[in-house]
C-alpha positions in Angstrom: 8.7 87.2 174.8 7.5 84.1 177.0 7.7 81.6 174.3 11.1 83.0 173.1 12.8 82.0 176.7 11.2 78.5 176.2 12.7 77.8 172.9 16.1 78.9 174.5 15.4 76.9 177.3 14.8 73.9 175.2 18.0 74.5 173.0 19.6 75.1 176.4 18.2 71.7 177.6 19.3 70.1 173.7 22.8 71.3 174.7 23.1 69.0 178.0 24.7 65.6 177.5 21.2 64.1 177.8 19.6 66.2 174.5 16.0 67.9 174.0 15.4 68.0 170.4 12.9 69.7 168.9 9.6 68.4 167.5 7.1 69.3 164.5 4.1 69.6 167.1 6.1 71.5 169.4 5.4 69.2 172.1 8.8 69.8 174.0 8.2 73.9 174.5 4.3 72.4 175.9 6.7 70.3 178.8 8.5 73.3 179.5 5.8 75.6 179.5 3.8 73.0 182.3 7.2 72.9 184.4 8.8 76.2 184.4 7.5 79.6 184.6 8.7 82.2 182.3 11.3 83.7 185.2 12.0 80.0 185.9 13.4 79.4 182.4 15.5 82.3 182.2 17.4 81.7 185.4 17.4 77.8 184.4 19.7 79.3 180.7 22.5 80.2 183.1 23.1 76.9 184.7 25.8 74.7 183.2 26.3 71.0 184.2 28.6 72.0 186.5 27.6 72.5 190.2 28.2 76.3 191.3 27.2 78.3 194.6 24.4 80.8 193.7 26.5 83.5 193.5 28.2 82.9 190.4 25.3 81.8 188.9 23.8 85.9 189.9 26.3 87.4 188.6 26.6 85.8 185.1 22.3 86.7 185.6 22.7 89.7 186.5 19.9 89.6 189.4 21.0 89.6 193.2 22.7 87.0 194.9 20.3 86.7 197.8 17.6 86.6 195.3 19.3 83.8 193.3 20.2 81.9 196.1 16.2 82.0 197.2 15.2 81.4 193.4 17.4 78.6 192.8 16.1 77.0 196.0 13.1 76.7 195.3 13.9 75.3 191.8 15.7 72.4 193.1 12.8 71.9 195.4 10.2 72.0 192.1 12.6 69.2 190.4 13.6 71.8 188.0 17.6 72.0 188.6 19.8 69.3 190.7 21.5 71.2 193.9 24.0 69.2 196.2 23.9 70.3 200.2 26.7 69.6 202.9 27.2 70.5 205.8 28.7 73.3 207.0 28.9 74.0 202.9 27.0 76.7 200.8 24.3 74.8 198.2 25.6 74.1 195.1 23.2 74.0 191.7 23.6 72.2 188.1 21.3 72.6 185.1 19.8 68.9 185.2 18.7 67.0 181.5 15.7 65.7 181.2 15.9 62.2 180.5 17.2 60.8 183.2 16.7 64.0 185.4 14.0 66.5 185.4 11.2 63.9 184.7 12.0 61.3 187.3 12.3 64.2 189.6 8.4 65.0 189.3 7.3 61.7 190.7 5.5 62.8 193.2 3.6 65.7 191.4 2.9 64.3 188.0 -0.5 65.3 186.3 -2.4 63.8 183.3 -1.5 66.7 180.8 2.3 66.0 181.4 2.1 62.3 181.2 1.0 62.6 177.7 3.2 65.0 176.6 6.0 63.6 177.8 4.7 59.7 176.1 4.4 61.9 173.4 7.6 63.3 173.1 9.6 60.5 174.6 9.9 58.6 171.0 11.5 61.5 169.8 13.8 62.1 172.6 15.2 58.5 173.3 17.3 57.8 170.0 19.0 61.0 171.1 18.8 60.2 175.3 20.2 57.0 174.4 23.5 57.7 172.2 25.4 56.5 174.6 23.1 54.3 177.1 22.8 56.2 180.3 21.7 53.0 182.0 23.2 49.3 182.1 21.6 45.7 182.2 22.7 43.5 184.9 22.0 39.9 185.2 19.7 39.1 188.9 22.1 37.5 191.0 20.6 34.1 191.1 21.0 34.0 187.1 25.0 33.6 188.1 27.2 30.4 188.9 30.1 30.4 191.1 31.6 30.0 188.0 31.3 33.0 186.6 34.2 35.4 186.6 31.5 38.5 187.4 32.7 41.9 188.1 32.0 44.1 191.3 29.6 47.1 189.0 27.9 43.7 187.3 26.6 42.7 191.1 23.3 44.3 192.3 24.2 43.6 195.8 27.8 45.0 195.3 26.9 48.6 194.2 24.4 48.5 197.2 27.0 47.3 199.6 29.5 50.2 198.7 26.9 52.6 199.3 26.8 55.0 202.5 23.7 56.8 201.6 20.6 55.3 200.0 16.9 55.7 199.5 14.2 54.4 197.8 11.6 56.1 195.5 8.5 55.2 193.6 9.6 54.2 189.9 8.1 56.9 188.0 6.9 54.9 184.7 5.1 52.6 187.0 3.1 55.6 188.6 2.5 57.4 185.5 1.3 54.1 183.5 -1.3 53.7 186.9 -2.5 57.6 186.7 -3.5 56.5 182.7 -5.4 53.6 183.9 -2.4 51.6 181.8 -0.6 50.3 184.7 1.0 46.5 186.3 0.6 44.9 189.9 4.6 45.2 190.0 5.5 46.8 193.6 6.2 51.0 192.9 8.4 52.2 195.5 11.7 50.4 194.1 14.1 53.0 193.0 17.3 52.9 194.9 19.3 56.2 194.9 22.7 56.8 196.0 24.8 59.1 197.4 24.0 62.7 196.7 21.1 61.6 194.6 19.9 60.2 198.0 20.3 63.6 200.1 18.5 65.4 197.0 15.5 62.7 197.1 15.0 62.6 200.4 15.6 66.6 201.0 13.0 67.4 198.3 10.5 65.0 199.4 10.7 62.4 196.7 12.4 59.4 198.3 12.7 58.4 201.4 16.0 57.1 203.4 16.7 53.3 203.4 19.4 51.2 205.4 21.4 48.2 203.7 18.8 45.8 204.9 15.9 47.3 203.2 18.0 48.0 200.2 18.8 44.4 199.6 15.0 43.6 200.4 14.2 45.6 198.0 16.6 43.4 195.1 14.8 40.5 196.5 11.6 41.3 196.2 12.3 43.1 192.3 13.7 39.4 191.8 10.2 38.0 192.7 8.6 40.1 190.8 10.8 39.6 187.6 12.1 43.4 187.1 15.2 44.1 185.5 18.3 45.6 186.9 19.1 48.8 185.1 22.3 50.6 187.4 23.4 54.3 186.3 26.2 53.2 183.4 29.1 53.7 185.5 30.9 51.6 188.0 30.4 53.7 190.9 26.6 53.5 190.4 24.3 56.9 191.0 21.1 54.7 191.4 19.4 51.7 190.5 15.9 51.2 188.3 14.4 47.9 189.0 12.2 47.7 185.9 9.7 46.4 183.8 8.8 45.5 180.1 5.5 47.0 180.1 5.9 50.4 181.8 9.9 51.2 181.7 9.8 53.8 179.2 13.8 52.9 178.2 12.8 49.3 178.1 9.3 50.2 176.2 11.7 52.1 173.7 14.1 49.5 173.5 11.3 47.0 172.2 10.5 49.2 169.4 13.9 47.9 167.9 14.1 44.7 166.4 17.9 44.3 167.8 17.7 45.4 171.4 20.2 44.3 172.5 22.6 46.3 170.3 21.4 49.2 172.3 22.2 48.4 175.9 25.1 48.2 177.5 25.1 44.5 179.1 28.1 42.1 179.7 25.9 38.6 179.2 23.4 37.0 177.1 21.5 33.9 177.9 21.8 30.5 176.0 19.6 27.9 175.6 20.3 23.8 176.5 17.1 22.6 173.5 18.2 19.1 174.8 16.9 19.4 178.2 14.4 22.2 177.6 10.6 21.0 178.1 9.1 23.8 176.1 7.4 24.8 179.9 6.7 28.9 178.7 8.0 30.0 182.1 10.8 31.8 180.7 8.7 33.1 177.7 6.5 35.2 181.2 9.4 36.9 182.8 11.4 38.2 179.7 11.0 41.6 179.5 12.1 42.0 175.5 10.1 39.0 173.8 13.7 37.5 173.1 11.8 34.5 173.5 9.1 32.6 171.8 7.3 29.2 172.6 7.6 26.5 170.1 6.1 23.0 169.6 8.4 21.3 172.1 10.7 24.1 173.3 11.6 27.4 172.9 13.4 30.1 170.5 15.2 32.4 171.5 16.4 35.7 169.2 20.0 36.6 170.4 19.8 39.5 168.8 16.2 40.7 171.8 18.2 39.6 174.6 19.7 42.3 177.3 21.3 40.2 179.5 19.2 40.6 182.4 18.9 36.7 183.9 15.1 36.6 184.5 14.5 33.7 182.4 17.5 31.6 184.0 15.9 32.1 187.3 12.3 30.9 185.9 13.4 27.8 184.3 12.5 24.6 185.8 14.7 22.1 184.1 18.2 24.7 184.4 17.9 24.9 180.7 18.7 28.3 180.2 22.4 30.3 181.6 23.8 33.1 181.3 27.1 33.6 179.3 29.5 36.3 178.9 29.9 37.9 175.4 32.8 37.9 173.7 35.7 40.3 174.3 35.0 42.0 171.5 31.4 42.6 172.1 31.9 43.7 175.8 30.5 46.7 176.8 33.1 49.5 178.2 31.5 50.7 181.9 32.3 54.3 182.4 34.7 54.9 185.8 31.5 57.3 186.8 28.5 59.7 186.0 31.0 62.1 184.8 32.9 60.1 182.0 29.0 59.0 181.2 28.3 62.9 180.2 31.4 63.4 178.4 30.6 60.2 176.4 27.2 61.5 175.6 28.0 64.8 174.5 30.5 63.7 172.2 28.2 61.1 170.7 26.0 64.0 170.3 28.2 66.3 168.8 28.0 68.8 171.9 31.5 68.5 173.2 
């Protein structure tokens, strides 16, 4: 009976805008089984993507309200379901997707078994996760000239400055990749949350709150450190990864293909001045995507690797390197919000 709720559960989870396919191994029903008990999954099958009070979520159960509301509480708290709290308002709960959702929400109780199921399953999941890319590449800020004609959602300090609730959490790939023994010196608590995603971090003990200050700080300092700027894919951004190459699992996927860069949604690619270029190797460190390679006397780049993220511009000695808009024709459309982003992905997904 138990292992029939967890393949409805994962067809249930396949049917969100984010996907859960199924694998040979069966390695997806081994997740669920670690995260949700049996009474867990069968509540979680009457959630929709749509945030309702607990008591329409009982009655489609068929279990008491007062019971559901307590249930569904405590589900939200275990990472298992997203719930948004106001004031003054009753709590209101939406099944959450995995990828990006239900994993980043275990960050702070991750165990060995879990990390590997989930590295095991994620190769599966991403071509399917990433239909429609759920996150955007955004160049650092000191990548950009005044010259540029640069959107508000294509500025890091922008989305943070139109923010009225924020907080910062550890970045979960960097955590998981150090419990493995796998892990980089890059700083962990970077993840800037917004909005309701900050009330739900904070409230369930994942993140803490953060004032503008500390939020740019934190840009800064994922500058320094050569991480890449991956906003929610909408212009009113839901959060901010500051990421890297080696333990990003959407940028560790990405490398798998050999054109990454037709996979991310980015509005600039770098370009290369060979005349002035001293074949230095700096830029070669801080790409993230190996869009670069060291030559005799300068560098190569392959177009076709690069995201758009600026780290290499900021690197080079000799100003050898800037970032340049893409075509018209090649620019990326940004979703108004996280909303339009679901609809996007379920219809590239056939779930519409």
């Amino acid at each position: 009976m138990s292992e029939d709720i967890y393949r409805a559960l994962a067809q249930h989870l396949d049917d969100l805008p984010g996907g859960f396919p199924s694998t040979e191994s069966g390695v997806e029903l081994r997740i669920l089984r670690r995260l949700f008990t049996p009474e867990e999954a069968e509540l979680a099958l009457y959630l929709t993507p749509v945030p309702e009070e607990s008591e329409a979520i009982a009655g489609r159960a068929g279990i008491d309200p007062e019971e559901a509301a307590q249930r569904l509480d405590n589900m939200a708290k275990k990472g298992l379901i997203y719930s948004i709290e106001r004031d003054g308002k009753l709590p209101k709960y939406r099944a959450s997707q995995y990828m990006v959702g239900i994993w980043e929400f275990h960050v702070n109780d991750l165990d060995i078994d879990l990390i590997q199921d989930t590295n095991e399953y994620f190769p599966t999941l991403f071509p399917e996760a990433w239909k429609v890319p759920q996150l955007r590449t955004i160049p650092v800020g000191r990548s950009l000239t005044p010259q540029h004609e640069v959107m508000v959602y294509e500025q890091a300090e922008a989305l943070v400055r139109a923010q009225d609730k924020m907080a910062v959490a550890p970045c979960i790939c960097r955590r998981e990749h150090s419990m493995v023994d796998k892990g980089c010196d890059k700083p962990q608590e970077t993840c800037l949350v917004f909005g309701s995603g900050a009330d739900y971090y904070v409230r369930n003990g994942l993140g803490r709150s953060i004032d503008l200050d500390e939020a740019l700080e934190i840009l800064n300092l994922a500058e320094e450190a050569g991480l890449v700027l991956q906003p929610s894919n909408s212009k009113k951004a839901a959060f901010i990864c500051l990421c890297c190459g080696c333990c990003c699992q959407v940028l560790k996927n990405l490398k798998r293909y050999p054109k990454p860069a037709s996979l991310v949604s980015s509005p600039f690619v770098v370009a290369v001045n060979l005349d002035t270029c001293e074949g230095c190797g700096d830029c070669v460190d801080r790409c993230q995507m190996q869009a670069l390679e060291l030559g005799d006397k300068t560098i190569a780049l392959d177009i076709d690797r690069c995201i758009g993220c600026g780290l290499c511009v900021t690197a080079c000695p000799t100003e050898s390197l800037v970032m340049v808009r893409k075509p018209e024709s090649e620019q990326p459309e940004v979703p108004k919000n996280m909303i339009e982003v679901s609809l996007k992905m379920s219809k590239a997904r056939g779930k519409m």
